[in-house]
PAFIMI-398273 format. One line per 2 residues: number of its first residue (from 1); for each residue x, y, z of C-alpha. Coordinates in nm, 3 decimals. Last residue first. Layout:
# residues N
NUM	X Y Z; ... .
This chain:
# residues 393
393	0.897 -8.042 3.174; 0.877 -8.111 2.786 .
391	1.045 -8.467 2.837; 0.811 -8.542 3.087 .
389	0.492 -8.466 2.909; 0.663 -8.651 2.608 .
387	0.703 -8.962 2.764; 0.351 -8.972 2.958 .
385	0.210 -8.903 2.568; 0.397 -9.121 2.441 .
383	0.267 -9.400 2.690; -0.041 -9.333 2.580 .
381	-0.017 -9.387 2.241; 0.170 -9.710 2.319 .
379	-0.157 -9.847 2.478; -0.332 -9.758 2.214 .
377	-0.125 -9.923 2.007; -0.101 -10.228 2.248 .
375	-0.515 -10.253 2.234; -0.539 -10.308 1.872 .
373	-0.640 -9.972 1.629; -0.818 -10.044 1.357 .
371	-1.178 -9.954 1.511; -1.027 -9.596 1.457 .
369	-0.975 -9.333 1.777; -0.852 -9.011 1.609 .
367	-0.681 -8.778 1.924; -0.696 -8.390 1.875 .
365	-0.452 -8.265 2.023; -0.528 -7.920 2.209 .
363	-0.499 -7.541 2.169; -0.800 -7.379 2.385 .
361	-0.589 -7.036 2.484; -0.758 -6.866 2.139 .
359	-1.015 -7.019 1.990; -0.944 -7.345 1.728 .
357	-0.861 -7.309 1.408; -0.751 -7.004 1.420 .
355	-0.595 -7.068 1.659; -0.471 -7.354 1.738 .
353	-0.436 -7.728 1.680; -0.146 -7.986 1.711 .
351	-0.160 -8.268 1.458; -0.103 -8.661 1.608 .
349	0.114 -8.954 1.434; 0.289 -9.164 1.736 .
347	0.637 -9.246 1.657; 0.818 -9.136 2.006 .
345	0.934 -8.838 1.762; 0.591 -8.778 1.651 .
343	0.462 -8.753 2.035; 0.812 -8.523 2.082 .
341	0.640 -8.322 1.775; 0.286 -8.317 1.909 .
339	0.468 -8.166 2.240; 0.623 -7.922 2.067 .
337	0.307 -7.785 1.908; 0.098 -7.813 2.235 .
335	0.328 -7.614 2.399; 0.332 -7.295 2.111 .
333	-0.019 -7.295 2.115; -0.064 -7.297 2.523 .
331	-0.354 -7.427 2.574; -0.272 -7.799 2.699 .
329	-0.614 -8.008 2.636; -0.613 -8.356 2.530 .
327	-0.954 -8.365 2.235; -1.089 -8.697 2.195 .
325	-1.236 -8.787 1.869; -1.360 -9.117 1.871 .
323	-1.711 -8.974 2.006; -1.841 -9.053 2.422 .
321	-1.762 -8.720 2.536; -1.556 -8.541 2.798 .
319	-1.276 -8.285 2.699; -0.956 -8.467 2.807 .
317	-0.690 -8.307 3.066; -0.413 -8.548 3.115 .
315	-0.374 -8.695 3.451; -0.276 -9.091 3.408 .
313	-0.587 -9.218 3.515; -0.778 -9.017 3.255 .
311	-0.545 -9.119 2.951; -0.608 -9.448 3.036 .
309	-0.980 -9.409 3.077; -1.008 -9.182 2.730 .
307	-0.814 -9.419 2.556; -1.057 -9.775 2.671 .
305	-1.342 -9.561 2.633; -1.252 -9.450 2.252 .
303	-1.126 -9.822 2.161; -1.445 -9.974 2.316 .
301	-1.647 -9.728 2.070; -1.438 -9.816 1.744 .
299	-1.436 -10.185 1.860; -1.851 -10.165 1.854 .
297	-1.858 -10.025 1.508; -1.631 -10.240 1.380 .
295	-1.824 -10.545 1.538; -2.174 -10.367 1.365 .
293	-1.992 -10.321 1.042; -2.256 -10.540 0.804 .
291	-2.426 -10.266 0.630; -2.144 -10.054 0.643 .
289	-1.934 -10.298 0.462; -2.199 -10.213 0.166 .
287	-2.196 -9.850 0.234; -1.807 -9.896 0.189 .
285	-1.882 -10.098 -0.162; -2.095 -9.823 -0.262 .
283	-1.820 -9.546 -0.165; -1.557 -9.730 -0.373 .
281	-1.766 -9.735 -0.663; -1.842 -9.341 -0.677 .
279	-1.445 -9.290 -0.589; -1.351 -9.522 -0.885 .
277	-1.614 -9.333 -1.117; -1.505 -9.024 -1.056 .
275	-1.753 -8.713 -0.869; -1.879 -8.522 -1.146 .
273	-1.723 -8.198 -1.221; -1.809 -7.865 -1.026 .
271	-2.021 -7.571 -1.170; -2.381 -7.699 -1.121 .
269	-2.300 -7.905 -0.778; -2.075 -7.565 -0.639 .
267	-2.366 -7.336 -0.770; -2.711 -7.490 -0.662 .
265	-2.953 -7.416 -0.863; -3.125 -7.658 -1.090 .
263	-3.035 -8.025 -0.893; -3.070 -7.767 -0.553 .
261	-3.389 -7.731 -0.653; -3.485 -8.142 -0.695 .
259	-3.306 -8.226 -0.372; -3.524 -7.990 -0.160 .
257	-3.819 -8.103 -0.308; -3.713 -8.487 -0.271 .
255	-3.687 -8.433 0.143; -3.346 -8.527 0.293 .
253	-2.958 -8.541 0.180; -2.720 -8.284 0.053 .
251	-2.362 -8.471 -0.042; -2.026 -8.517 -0.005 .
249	-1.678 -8.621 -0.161; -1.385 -8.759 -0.138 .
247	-1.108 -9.035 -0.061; -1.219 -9.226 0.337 .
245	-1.373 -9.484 0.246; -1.721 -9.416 0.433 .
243	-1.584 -9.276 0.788; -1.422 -8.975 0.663 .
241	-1.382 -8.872 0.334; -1.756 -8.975 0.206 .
239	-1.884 -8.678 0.345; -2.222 -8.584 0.508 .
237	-2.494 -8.296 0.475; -2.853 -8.374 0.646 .
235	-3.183 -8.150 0.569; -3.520 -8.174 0.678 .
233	-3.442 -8.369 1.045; -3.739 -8.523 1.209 .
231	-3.761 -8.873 1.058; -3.408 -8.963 1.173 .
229	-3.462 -8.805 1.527; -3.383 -9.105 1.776 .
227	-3.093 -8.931 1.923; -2.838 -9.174 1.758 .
225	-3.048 -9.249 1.456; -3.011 -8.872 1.390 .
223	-2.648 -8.862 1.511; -2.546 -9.111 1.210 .
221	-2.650 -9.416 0.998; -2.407 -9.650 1.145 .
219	-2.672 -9.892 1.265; -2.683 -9.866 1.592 .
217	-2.606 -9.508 1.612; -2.285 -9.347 1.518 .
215	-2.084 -9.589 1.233; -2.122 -9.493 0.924 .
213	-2.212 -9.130 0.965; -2.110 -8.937 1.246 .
211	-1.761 -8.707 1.184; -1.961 -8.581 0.849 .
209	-2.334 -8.499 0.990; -2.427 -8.217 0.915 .
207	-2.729 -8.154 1.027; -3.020 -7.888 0.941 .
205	-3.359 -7.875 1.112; -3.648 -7.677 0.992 .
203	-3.834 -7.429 1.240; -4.236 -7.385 1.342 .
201	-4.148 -7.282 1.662; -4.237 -7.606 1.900 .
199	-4.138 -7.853 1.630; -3.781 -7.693 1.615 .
197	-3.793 -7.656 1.983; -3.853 -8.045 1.998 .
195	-3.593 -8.110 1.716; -3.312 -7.924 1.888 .
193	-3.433 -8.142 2.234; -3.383 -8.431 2.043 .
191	-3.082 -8.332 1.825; -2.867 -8.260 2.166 .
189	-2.521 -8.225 1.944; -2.254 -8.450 2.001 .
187	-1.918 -8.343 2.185; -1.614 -8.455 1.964 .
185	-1.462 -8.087 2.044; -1.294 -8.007 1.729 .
183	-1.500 -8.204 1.521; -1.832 -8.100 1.708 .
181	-2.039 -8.405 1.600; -2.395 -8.328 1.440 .
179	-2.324 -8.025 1.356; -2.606 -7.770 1.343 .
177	-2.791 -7.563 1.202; -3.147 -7.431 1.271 .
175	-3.378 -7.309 0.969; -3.654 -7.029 1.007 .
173	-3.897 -6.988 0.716; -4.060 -6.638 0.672 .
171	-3.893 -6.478 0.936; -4.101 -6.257 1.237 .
169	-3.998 -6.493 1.491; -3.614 -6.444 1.439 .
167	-3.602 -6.304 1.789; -3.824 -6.587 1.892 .
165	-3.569 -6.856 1.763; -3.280 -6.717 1.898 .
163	-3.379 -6.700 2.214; -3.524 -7.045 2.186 .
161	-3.163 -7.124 2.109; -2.992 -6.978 2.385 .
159	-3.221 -7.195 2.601; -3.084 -7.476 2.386 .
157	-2.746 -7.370 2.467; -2.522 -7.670 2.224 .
155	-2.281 -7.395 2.128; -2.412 -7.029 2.154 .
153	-2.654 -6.954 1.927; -2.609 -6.707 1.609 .
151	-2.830 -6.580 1.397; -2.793 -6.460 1.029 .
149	-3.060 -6.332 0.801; -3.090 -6.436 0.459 .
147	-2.864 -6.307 0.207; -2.669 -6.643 0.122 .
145	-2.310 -6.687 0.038; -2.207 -6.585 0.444 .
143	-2.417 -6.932 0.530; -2.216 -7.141 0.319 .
141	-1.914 -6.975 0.456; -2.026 -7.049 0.857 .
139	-2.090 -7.381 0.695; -1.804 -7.502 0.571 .
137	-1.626 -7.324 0.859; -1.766 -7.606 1.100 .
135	-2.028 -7.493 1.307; -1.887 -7.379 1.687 .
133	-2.143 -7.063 1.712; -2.466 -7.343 1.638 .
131	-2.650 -7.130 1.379; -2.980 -6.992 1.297 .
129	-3.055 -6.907 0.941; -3.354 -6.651 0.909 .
127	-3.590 -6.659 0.627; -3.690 -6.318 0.404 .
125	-3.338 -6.238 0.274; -3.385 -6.547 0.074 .
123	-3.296 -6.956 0.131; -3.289 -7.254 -0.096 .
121	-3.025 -7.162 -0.271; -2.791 -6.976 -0.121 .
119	-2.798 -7.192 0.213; -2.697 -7.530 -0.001 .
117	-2.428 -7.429 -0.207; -2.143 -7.426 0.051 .
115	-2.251 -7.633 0.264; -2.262 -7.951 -0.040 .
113	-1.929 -7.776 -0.141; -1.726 -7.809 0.234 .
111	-1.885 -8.149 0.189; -1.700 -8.264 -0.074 .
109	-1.759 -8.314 -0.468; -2.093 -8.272 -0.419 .
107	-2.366 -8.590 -0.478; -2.713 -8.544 -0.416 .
105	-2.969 -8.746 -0.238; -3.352 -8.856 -0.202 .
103	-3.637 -8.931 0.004; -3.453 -9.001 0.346 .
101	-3.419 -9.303 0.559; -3.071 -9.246 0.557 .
99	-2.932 -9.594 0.433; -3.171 -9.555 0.141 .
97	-3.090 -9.221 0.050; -2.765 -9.322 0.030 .
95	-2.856 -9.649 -0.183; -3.028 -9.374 -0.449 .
93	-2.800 -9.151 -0.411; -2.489 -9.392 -0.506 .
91	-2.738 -9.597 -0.785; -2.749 -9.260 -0.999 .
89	-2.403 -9.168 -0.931; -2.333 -9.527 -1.115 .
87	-2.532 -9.475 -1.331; -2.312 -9.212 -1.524 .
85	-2.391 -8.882 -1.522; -2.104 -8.639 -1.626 .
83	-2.303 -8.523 -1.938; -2.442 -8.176 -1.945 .
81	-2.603 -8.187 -1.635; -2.350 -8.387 -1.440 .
79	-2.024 -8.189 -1.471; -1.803 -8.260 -1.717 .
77	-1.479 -8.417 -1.790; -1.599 -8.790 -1.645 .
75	-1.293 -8.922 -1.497; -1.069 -9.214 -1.522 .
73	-1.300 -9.473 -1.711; -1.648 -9.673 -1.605 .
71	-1.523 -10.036 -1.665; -1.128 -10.056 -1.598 .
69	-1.201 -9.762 -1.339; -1.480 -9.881 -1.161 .
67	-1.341 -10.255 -1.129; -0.997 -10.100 -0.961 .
65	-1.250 -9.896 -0.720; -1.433 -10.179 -0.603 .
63	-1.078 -10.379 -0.553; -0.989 -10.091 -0.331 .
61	-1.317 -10.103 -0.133; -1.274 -10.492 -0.084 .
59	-0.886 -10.424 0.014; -0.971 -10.138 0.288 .
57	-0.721 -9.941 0.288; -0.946 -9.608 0.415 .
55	-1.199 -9.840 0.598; -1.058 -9.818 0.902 .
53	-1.409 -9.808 1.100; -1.303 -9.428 1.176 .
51	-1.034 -9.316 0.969; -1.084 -8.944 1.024 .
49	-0.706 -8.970 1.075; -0.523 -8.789 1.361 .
47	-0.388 -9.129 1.563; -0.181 -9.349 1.319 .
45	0.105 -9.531 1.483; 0.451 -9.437 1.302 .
43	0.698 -9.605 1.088; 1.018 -9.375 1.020 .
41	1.119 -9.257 0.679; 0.953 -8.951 0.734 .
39	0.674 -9.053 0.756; 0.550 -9.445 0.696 .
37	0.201 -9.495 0.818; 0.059 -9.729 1.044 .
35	-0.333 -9.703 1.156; -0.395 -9.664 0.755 .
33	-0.339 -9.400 0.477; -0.167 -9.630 0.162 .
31	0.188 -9.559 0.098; 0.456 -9.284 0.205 .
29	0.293 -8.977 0.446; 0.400 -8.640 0.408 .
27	0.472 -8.421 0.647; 0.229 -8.093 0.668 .
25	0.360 -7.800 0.837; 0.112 -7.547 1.075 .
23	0.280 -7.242 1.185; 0.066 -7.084 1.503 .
21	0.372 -7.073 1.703; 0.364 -6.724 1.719 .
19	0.659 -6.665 1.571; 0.563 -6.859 1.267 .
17	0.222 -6.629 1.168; 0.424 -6.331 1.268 .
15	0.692 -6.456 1.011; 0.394 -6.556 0.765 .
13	0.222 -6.223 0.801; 0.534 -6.031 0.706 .
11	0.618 -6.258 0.430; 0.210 -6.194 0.298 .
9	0.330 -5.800 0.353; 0.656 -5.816 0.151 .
7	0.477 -5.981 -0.125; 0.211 -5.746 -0.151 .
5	0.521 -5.463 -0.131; 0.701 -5.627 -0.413 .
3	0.370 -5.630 -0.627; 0.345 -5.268 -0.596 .
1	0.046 -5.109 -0.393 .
């Protein structure tokens, strides 16, 4: 095939792509990411940012990463086992780990890589992966990059699940994995009952836990304190991008075996530079505000009820759930892009999403809760969304 007819057939797949209403456009956002944002030229209210407790301009966590830079440099030009170490990834795992309640930690430069080069190594063609069927795409690829045997449950069925787990029966090691939060859906996953069948058939747990750390639980530390399983889970992936500052970066938490082979195997930590100083310093001062974020914590929960009842009395279909992400159901792609745009022209910030990020006929907005966000924002949010309902008919 010629390169003109290549080129012909990715413009063919972009006008389908377009007529379908499936197009997704970014618009860019002038200044620091917060519950305001300039875009556009206009000033909008922030409500599709995994900025949870807010943290994302936070001034102490900016400061931290000014120091980090002046002291520790720009970037480290290598990855860590030659010589991107510096001490300060060092003192990062070991006050993650910390936090946790787990033996040790490793740093990835996001989570999509800490999924992605987890499954590979530490499982064979002998063990059997079983899989929640709405895992993020991080690790439904993680999963493709090892041989072992893929099984699929259906989301959150724990009698599914058993299924699953005696058809796999005849594995060497069996691992179960799971979100923690559903970001699409912001439904949590049952971790107690997933750890009882775990115990029950000789299986290892896997979270990740990205749209939960920092500030589900009582003390932040995630669905695992949540469900009262932090001791039970083997493995836990997170990201710094969300809730914990907000920039970059992941990592591979839990027992100090599994730590210490993915250190001498694991592809995307191996092959990736070292995660920069300023970031590395930034995320110690957010675990730091973590430590002491119980009113943010409890704002970020009143701020999700208060929404959800609002929206609720006014008729809009909301998936239920007690997470900041709350998902207003139209499913119709091409509706639910026109009506994030009238939402964007009443100056509220919000993504439409579809397939295929999303099934088929389930197109929603997903709605950000952040313990930023005062009680007349919300309150504006929602009367957007009775604007725009009307305006679209």
């Amino acid at each position: 095939m010629s390169r003109a007819a290549f080129r012909a057939h990715l413009e063919s797949e972009l006008t389908e792509i377009q007529a379908s209403g499936l197009l997704k456009s970014e618009r860019e956002i002038v200044g620091a990411q917060g519950v305001e944002v300039e875009v556009d030229g206009a000033r909008m209210l922030n409500f599709c940012a995994n900025n949870y407790l807010g943290f994302a301009d936070e001034s102490t966590i900016v400061a931290a990463a000014h120091r980090a830079l002046d002291e520790w440099g720009y970037g480290m030009a290598s990855v860590r086992f030659i010589c991107g170490t510096q001490q300060l990834h060092r003192d990062l795992e070991t006050r993650l780990s910390a936090f946790l309640g787990t033996e040790d930690s490793i740093l990835y430069s996001s989570c999509f890589d800490a999924n992605g080069g987890v499954f590979e190594t530490l499982f064979g063609a002998e063990d059997a992966i079983i899989s929640d069927a709405l895992n993020h795409a991080s690790i439904i690829d993680g999963i493709r990059l090892s041989k072992a045997r893929r099984v699929r449950y259906a989301n959150r069925d724990l009698a599914d699940l058993e299924a699953r787990l005696v058809e796999a029966s005849d594995a060497r090691f069996r691992v179960i994995v799971t979100d923690g939060v559903f970001s699409m859906d912001g439904s949590i996953a049952p971790l107690a009952e997933i750890c009882d069948l775990a115990d029950r058939h000789g299986a290892l747990v896997f979270v990740d836990d990205s749209h939960a750390v920092g500030f589900l639980g009582e003390h932040g530390r995630g669905t695992p304190e949540l469900c009262g399983v932090a001791d039970r889970v083997d493995i836990l992936t997170g990201t710094f991008g969300k809730a914990l500052g907000g920039a970059a970066g992941g990592y591979v938490s839990g027992r100090s075996e599994v730590v210490a082979l993915l250190r001498q195997r694991s592809r995307p930590y191996l092959f990736s530079n070292s995660l920069t100083p300023a970031l590395v310093a930034g995320t110690l001062a957010a675990l730091d505000l973590v430590a002491q974020a119980e009113d943010a914590r409890d704002r970020l929960r009143h701020n999700a009820e208060r929404f959800r009842e609002l929206m609720a009395a006014e008729g809009f279909t909301l998936l239920p759930g007690q997470h900041p992400i709350v998902p207003v159901m139209f499913g119709d792609a091409g509706l639910t892009a026109r009506m994030a745009a009238e939402l964007q022209e009443r100056g509220i910030f919000v993504a439409a999403f579809s397939y295929p990020v999303v099934p088929h006929g389930t197109a929603r907005i997903r709605v950000q809760l952040s313990a930023a966000h005062t009680e007349a924002q919300i309150r504006a949010c929602v009367a957007a969304f009775v604007a725009a309902r009307a305006a679209l008919g």
